[in-house]
N, C-alpha and C positions, 0 to 999 in steps of 0.2 A: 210198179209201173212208172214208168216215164211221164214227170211232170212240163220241162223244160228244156227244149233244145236250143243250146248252146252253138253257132257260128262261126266261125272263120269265115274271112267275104273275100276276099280275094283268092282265087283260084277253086272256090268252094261254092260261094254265093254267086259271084259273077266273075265275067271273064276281063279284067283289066290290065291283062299283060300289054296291050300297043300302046294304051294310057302311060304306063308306066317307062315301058320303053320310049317313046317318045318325047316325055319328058327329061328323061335320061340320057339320051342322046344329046338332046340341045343341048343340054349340060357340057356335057365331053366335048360338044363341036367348040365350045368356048376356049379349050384348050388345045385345040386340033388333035383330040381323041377320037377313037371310036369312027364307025358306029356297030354296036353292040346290037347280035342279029335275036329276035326274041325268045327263041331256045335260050338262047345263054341267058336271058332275065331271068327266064325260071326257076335258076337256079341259083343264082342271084339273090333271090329276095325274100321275102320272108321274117327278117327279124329286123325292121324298120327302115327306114330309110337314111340313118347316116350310117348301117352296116351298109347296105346298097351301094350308095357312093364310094363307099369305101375299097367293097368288091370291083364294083365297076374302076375303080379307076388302078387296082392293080390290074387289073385284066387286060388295061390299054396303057401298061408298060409304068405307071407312075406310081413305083412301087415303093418309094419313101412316101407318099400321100402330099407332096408337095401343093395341089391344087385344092386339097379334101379341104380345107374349109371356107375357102370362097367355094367350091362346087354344091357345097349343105344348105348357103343360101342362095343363089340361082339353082337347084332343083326344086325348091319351095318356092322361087317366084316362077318356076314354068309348070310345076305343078299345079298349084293355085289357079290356074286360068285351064290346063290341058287334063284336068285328073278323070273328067266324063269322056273322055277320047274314045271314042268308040268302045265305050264300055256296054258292055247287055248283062244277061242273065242268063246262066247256063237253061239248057232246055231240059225242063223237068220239073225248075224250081219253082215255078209259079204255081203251080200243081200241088208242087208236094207243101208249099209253105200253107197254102189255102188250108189244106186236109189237117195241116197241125191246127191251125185258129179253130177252124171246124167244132175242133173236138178237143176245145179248151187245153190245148198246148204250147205253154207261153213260150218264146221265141226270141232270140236274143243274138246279136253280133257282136264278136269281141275280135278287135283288130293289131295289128301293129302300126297300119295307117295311121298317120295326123288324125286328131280328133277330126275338125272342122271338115276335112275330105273325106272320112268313114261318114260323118251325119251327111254329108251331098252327095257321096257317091247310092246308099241307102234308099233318101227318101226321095232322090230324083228315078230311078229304077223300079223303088215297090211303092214308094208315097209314104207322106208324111206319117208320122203315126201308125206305123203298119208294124213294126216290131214294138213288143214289152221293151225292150230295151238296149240302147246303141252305146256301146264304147269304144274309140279310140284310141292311140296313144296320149295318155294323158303325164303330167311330168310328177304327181302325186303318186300314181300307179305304177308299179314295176309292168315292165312290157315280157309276151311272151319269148321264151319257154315260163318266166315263171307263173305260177297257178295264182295270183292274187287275185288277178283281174277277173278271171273266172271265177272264182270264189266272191269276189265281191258283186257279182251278177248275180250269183245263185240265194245268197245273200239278202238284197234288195227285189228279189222276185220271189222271196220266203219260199224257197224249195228247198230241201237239203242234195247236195253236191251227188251223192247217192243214187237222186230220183232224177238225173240231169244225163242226155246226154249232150257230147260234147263232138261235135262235128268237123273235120279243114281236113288240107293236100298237103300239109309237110310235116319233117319230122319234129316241127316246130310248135306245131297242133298235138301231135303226138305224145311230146312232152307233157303240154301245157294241162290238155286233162286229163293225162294220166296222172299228174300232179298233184289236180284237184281232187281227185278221188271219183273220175267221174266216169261212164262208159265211154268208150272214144271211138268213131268211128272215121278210118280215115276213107278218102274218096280219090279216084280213080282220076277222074275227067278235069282237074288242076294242072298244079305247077309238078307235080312230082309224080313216081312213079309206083307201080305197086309195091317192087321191093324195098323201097324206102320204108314205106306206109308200116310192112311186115314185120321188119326189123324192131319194130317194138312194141311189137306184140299188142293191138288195137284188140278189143273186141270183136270190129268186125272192121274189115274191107269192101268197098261196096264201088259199083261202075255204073250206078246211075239212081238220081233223086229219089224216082220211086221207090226205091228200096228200103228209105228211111221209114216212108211209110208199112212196110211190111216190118219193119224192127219196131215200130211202134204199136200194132195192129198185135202184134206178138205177146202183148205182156200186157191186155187188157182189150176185153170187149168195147169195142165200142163202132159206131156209125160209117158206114164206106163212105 
């Protein structure tokens, strides 16, 4: 049975592609870049934000990276102030997150976001306190694809990696807990597409929240 479900929050949890684009744009306006229309973020982003800058500014022609490291600090001073930009919660999640607490299934975000905007982006959306537990990009942590971060969630929530599954939209998530050794389930209604998700071969593919609850519902009686 499934003790522990594991997070990705961007394109997974909640919908913060304009947040991020818009932040990212200011950026490039600084250098008369861009601007970069939100499709192309999707694809974009994913493995933190100085890959991001990085993408983003070959894409608008600055392909030595001449600007990338003044742009790594003004995206983190316009992020910092714009990172709730129109950020929500896909529809389904509030639902299906309930039905895991419900029925004692601790709950956990692992991001590639900045610490400090994965804990604001979180507990201004679900409230403080509402997930077992919230990680970031932290500079201790290897960031994903690799499996630490996940592993050291499963870790500090005494579940074995096994009893976890592990949840996100790209093949980044895909990696990460398959890494960990963990069930992976990629998701539809993100940054990415099905056949991405496919490609490496998830457990399971799924096109909407509830779902998670019937893969949970699956592998142990328990309460509707």
């Amino acid at each position: 049975m499934y003790k522990c479900c594991i997070f990705d929050l961007d394109g997974t949890l909640i919908n913060s592609i304009k947040a991020i684009a818009y932040s990212c744009n200011l950026t490039l306006k600084k250098y008369n870049l861009g601007p970069i229309d939100e499709d192309t973020y999707k694809i974009l982003v994913g493995d933190g934000y100085e890959k991001l800058i990085e993408r983003a500014l070959i894409h608008c022609g600055d392909n030595n990276l001449e600007n990338y490291e003044d742009a790594l600090v003004t995206y983190m001073e316009y992020f910092k102030i714009h990172c709730m930009h129109e950020v929500k919660a896909y529809d389904g999640i509030h639902d299906m997150l309930d039905f895991l607490k419900k029925n004692n299934i601790k709950i956990a975000v692992l991001s590639n976001k900045p610490h400090a905007q994965t804990i604001e982006n979180v507990d201004i959306v679900f409230g403080n306190g509402y997930f077992d537990n919230i990680s970031g990009e932290k500079t201790n942590v290897k960031r994903k694809p690799d499996p630490e971060g996940a592993i050291i969630i499963a870790n500090e929530l005494d579940v074995n990696p096994c009893e976890c599954l592990y949840i996100g939209d790209t093949n980044t998530d895909m990696k990460t807990g398959i890494g960990a050794g963990m069930d992976v389930v990629g998701v539809t209604w993100g940054f990415r597409d099905r056949k991405e998700l496919e490609s490496f071969n998830p457990k399971y593919v799924i096109d909407h929240p509830s779902e998670i609850i019937d893969i949970v519902k699956s592998t142990v009686l328990i309460s509707n």
